[in-house]
Residue, then its C-alpha position, 0 to 999 in steps of 0.5 A: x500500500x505504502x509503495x502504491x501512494x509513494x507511485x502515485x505521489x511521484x507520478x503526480x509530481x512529475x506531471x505537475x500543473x498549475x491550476x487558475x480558476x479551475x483551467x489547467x496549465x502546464x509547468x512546460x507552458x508557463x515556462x515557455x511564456x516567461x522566457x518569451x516575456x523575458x525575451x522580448x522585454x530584455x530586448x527592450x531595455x537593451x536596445x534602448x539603453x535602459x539603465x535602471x534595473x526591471x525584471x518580469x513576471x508571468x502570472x497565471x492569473x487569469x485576470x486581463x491585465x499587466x502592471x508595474x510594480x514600483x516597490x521592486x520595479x518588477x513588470x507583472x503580466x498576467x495569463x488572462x491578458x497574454x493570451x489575448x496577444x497574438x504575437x511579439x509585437x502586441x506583447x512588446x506593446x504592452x511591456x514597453x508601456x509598463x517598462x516606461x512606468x518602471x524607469x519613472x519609478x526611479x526618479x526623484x528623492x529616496x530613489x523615487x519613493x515619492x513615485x507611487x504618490x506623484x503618479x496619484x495626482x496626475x495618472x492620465x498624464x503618465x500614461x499618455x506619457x507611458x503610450x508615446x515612450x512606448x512607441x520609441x522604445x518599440x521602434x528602438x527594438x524592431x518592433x511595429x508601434x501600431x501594435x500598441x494601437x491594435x491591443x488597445x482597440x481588442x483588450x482595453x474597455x471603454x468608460x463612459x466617462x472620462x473624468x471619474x477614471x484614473x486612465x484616459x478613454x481608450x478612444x483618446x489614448x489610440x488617436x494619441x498613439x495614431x498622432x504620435x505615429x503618424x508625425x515621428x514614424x509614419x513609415x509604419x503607417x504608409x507600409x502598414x502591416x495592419x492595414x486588414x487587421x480586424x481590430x486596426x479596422x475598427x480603431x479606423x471605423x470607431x476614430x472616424x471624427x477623432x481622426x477628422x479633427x486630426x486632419x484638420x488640425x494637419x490642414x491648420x498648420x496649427x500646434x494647438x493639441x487637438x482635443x479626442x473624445 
């Protein structure tokens, strides 16, 4: 009896699993997810010089998100939004972003103690700020900016308002991103790549008027910032 539990716990041992609201996923896959999360974000820092320290974390949560930690600058993202990424570049997209808060986490007094509490005052800020160094950084790396644009238009939620929430109305953060591009980059938009995506397609039907008042602010000649609903 003794040696059927002993077979029995070293055979499940040595198929090991991790288990999220009750889906399974294996060691092997979880594995192979941090080491092209590590891949990806390492060629990031370093192809662009980044000299402040970040590390990354898978997390098999199931949650659709991804954060910096600004305690231990630590990028954490989580299965549920990984899973919605179709390739390198969309998950470039989504590190770069958070690469940008972590080496924000290191300014200021107390090697940036103070960062959590600044970030609090001015959150929509920081993440327009966090989109367009995204961009550069992507680009620095070799990877397509308007990715960052395609994982908006699939994975992020629109608020009805934009007042009461701590990030800008997706639809606001994309025609940054779209302007962004289209002035330091717009290479990648003459030869897109995207151009029959079916979530860069909706970006292109849903920013309609947002993309007119772009135009129109390139007609102008005018350096007044549009402002995108």
């Amino acid at each position: 009896m003794k040696k059927f539990i002993l077979f029995i716990a070293l055979l499940f041992l040595g198929n090991i699993s991790f288990a999220s609201n009750t889906e399974i996923i294996s060691v092997s896959s979880v594995i192979e997810c941090q080491n092209n999360i590590d891949k990806i974000g390492f060629r990031i820092l370093n192809s662009n010089g980044i000299e402040h320290r970040t590390v990354f974390d898978f997390d098999i949560n199931k949650t659709k998100n991804a954060y910096s930690r600004t305690r231990d600058r630590q990028i954490v993202i989580y299965r549920g939004l990984y899973n919605r990424l179709s390739c390198d570049d969309e998950i470039a997209a989504v590190l770069a972003h958070e690469i940008s808060h972590s080496v924000d986490s290191y300014n200021g007094i107390f090697r940036g103690f103070f960062t959590p509490m600044t970030y609090s005052f001015a959150p929509k800020k920081y993440e327009y700020k966090a989109d367009k160094r995204a961009v550069d950084y992507m680009v620095n790396a070799g990877y397509n900016p308007v990715a960052l644009i395609v994982v908006m238009s699939k994975t992020f939620p629109q608020a009805r308002y934009d007042w009461y929430s701590s990030h800008p109305l997706t639809s606001k953060r994309m025609m940054e991103v779209y302007e962004y591009i289209y002035k330091k980059y717009p290479e990648y938009l003459v030869n897109n790549t995207y151009k029959s995506n079916p979530y860069y397609q909706n970006f292109l039907l849903t920013s309609k008027e947002n993309r007119a008042r772009f135009q129109k602010k390139l007609e102008s000649k005018t350096n007044m910032p549009v402002i995108y609903k």
